[in-house]
C-alpha positions in Angstrom: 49.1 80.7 24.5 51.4 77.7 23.7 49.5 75.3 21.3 49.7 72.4 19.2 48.6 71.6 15.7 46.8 68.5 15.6 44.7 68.1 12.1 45.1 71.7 11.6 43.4 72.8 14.6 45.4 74.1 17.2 45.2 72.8 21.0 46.1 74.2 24.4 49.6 72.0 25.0 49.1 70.6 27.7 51.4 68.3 28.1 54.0 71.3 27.3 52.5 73.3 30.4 52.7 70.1 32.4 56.3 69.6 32.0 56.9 73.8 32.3 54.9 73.9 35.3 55.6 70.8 37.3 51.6 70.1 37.2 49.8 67.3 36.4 47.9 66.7 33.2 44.6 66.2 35.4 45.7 69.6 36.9 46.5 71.2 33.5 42.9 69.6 32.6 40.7 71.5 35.3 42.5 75.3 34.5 41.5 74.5 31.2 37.9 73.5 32.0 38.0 76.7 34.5 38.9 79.1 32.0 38.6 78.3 28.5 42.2 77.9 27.5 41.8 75.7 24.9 39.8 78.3 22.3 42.5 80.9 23.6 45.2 78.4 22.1 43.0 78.4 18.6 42.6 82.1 18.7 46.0 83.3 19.5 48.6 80.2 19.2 51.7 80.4 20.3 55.3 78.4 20.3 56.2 76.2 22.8 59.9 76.9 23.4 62.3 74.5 25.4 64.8 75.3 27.5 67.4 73.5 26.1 70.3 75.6 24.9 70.7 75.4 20.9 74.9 75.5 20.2 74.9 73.5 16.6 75.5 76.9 14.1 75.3 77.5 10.1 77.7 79.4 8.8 78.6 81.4 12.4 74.9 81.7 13.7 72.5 79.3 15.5 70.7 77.0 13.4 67.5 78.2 15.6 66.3 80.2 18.1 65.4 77.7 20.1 63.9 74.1 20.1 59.9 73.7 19.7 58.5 71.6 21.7 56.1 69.8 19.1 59.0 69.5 16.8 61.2 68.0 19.4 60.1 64.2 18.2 60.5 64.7 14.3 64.0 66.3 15.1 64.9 63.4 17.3 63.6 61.2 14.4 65.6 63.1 11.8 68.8 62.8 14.2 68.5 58.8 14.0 68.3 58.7 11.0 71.2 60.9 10.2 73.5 59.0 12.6 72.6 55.6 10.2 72.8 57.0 7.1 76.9 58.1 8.6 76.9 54.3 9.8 75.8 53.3 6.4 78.0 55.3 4.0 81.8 55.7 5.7 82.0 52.2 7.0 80.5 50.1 3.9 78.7 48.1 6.3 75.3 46.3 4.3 72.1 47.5 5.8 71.5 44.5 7.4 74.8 44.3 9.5 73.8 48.7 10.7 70.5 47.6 11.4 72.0 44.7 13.8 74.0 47.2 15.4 73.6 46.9 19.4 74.7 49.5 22.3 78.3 48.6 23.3 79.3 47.3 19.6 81.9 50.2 19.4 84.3 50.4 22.9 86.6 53.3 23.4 90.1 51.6 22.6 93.0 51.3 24.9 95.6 53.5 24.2 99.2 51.9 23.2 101.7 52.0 25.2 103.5 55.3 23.7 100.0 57.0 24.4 99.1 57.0 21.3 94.9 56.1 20.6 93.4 53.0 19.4 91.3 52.7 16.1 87.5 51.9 17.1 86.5 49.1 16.0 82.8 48.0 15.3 81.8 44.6 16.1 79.1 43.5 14.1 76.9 40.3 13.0 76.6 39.6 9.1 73.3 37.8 7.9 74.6 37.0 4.0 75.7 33.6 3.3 75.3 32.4 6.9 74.6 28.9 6.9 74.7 25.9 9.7 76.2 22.6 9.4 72.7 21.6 7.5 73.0 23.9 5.2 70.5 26.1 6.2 70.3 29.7 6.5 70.9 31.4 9.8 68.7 34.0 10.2 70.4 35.4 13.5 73.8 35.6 11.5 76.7 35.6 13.1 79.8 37.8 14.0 81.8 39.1 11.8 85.5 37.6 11.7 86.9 41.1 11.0 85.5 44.2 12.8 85.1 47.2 11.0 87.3 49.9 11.5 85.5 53.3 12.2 86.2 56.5 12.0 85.2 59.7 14.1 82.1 60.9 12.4 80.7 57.3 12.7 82.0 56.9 15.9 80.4 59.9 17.0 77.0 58.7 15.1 77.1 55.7 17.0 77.4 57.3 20.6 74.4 59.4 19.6 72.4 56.2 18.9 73.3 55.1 22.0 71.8 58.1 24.2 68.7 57.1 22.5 68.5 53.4 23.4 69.3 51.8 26.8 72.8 49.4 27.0 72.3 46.3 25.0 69.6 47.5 23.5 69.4 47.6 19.0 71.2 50.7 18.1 67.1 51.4 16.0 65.2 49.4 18.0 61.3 50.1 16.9 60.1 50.8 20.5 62.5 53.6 21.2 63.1 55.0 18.0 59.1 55.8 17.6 59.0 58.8 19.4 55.8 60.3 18.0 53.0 57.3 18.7 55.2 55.0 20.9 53.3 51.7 19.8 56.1 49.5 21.5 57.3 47.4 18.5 59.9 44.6 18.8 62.8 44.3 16.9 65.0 46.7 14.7 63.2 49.4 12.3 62.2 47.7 9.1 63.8 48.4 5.6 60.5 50.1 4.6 60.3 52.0 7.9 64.3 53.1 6.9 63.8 54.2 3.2 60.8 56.4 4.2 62.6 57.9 7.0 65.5 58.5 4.4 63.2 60.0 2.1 61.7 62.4 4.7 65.1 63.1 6.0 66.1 64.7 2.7 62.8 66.6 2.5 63.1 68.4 5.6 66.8 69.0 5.0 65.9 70.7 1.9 63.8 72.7 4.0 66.5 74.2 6.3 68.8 74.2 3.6 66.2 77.2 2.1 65.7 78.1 5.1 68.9 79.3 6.2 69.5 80.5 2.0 72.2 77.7 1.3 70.8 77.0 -1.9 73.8 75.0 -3.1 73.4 72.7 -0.5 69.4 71.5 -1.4 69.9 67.4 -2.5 68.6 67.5 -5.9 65.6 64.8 -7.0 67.6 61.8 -8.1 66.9 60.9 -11.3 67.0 57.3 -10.6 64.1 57.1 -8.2 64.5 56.6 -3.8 67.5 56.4 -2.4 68.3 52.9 -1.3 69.7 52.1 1.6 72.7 50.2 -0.2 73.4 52.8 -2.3 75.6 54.2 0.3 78.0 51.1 0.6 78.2 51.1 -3.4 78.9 54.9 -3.4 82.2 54.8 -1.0 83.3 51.6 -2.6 82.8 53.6 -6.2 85.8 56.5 -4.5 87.5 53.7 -2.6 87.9 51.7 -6.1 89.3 54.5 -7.7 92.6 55.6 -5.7 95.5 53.8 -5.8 95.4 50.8 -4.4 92.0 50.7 -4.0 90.7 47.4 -4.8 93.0 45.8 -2.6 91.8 48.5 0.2 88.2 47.8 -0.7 88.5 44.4 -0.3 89.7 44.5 3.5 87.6 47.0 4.6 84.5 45.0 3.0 85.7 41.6 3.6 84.9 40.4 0.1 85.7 36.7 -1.1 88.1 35.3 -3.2 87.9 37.6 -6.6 88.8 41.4 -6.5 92.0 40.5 -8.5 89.8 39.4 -11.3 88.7 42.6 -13.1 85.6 41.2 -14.4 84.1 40.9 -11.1 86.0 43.2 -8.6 84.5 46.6 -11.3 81.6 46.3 -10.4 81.4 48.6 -7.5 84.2 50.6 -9.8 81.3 51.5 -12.1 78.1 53.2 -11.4 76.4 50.0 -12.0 73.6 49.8 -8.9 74.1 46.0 -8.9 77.8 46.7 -6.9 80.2 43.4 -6.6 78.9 40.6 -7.4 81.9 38.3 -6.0 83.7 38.7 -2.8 87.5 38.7 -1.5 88.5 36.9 2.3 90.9 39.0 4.5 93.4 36.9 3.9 93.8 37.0 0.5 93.2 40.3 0.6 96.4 40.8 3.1 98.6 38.7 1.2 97.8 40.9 -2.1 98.5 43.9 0.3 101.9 42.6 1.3 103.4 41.6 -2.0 101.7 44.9 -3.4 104.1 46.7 -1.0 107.2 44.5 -1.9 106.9 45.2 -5.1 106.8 48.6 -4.7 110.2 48.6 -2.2 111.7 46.4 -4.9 110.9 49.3 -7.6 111.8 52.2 -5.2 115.5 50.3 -4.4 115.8 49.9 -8.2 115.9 46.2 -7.5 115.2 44.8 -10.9 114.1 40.7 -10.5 112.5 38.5 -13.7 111.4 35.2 -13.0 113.7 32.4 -14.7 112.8 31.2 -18.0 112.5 28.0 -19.1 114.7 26.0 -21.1 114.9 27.0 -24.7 112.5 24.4 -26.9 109.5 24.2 -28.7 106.7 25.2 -26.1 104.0 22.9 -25.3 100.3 23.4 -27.2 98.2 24.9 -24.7 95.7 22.8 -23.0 92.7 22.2 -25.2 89.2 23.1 -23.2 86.7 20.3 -22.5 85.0 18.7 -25.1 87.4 20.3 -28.1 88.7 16.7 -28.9 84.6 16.1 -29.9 84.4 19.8 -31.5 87.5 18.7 -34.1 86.9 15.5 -35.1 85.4 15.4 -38.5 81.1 15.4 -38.5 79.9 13.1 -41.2 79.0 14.7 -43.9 74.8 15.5 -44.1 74.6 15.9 -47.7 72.8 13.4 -49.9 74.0 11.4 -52.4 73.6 12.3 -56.6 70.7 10.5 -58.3 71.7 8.2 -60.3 70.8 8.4 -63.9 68.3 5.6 -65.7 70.7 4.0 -67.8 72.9 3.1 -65.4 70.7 2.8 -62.4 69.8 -1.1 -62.1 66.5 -2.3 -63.1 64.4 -3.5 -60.2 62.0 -6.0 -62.6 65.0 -7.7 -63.8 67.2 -10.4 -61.9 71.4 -10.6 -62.5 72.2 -13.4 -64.5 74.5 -16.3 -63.2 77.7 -16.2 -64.6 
């Protein structure tokens, strides 16, 4: 008898033989009254297949049999959150900007005019460092200047998303990415909300991971607690960082301001530090690094040797002295006190100089 597990007691599914049969749950209801079908279901439970046809395979066979019917909301839930966590790592968007995501952000491009395809591009809203003319913060954000450029996996992520909500709609809205109670919450899922649904994510794909004998492929407990949701960003940036020409790539993919040149701030996300970069680079200094980069390199490959002139032969000017070095070298006086003086010649305080 199809049943459900509800606090470890299983029930008739009803709703399951509802949607099977084309009954009504009142209808469903009454044969159960009528014959007792519920302590049938807690005797002799059974699945609840659905008919939906299972394609996705591991390693040449299907990853199941077929689709449960009480599993169908925690493997929509698990499919959300894989689709973000793609978003997250292979565009090095910040969790805020993935989580502002809305339906329609990510067009199919025109094709040029040799045929060739687009890039998709994702248009997003950043929150960090928004102000208005006041100075205040902005907590609606505000377009990004740059869109990201995405790639197929995320593309394909983000057209997945987009089955689940309606057009317009938060790419993880709270009302229709709770498919299990359904409490009709506004907004997008909250960080909390994210990192637990991370956290189970990785628990159940452990458990198909064992499941289907793949040993090598169970995520291992990370030493360094949760994973965080901007871990992701800090983790491409960390293989970005290290190709060639990877700072100046990082820096126009992640739009960062003003200081990737400088190697005290732009190794940050080069190390495994968790804090990532701690100063950003604008596009346009970013492209302008990019360009010369490449001139210099057609200047080597043509053998095209180029020093800049030097300057006239003659003592060179002292470097410029720092603030406040002008105080730090003139002489201090001296704190030391002065000898005693001994009694016989130290001048007598009782007598009074005699007038010459």
């Amino acid at each position: 008898m199809p049943a459900a597990e509800h606090k470890g007691t299983h029930l008739l599914a009803r709703t399951f033989l509802a949607a099977v049969t084309g009954a009504s749950l009142g209808q469903v209801d009454r044969l159960n009254y009528q014959h007792g079908l519920t302590a049938l279901a807690s005797q002799r439970p059974g699945p609840c297949p659905m008919t939906v046809p299972v394609t996705g395979q591991v390693h040449g066979r299907p990853w199941r049999e077929y689709v449960d019917f009480n599993e169908a909301a925690e493997l929509m839930r698990h499919l959300g959150t894989a689709a973000m966590i793609i978003c997250l790592y292979l565009t090095g968007m910040r969790p805020q900007e993935v989580r502002g995501l809305r339906s329609g952000c990510c067009p199919d491009p025109e094709p040029a005019a040799d045929g060739t395809p687009g890039r998709h591009l994702i248009r997003s809203r950043h929150f960090k460092d928004v102000t208005d003319d006041d100075g205040n913060h902005v907590s609606a954000g505000e377009e990004r200047e740059v869109p990201w450029v995405a790639i197929t996996p995320v593309v394909r992520a983000i057209r997945v998303l987009e089955r689940i909500v309606p057009d317009g709609e938060l790419l993880l809205s709270s009302a229709h990415h709770d498919f299990t109670f359904q409490r009709g919450h506004y907004g997008t899922l909250k960080k909390h909300a994210l990192l637990l649904r991370i956290e189970d994510f990785v628990a159940w794909a452990n458990g198909e991971a064992r499941a289907h004998e793949l040993l090598e492929q169970v995520i291992p407990k990370d030493p360094h607690g949760g994973i965080g949701m901007g871990r992701f960003r800090r983790t491409l940036a960390w293989h970005i960082a290290r190709r060639p020409g990877g700072l100046v790539a990082l820096a126009i993919q992640y739009g960062h301001m003003r200081t990737v040149l400088d190697a005290r701030t732009s190794s940050g996300y080069g190390t495994r530090s968790r804090g990532g970069i701690h100063s950003v680079l604008d596009v346009e200094t970013a492209l302008a690094a990019a360009d010369t980069a490449a001139n210099l390199r057609d200047r080597m490959a043509a053998s095209e040797k180029r020093s800049p002139a030097r300057p006239p032969a003659g003592p060179s000017p002292p470097p410029p002295r720092p603030r406040g070095s002008r105080a730090a070298s003139s002489p201090r006086p001296s704190r030391r006190r002065p000898p005693p003086t001994s009694p016989a010649t130290a001048p007598s305080s009782s007598t009074t100089p005699t007038p010459s």
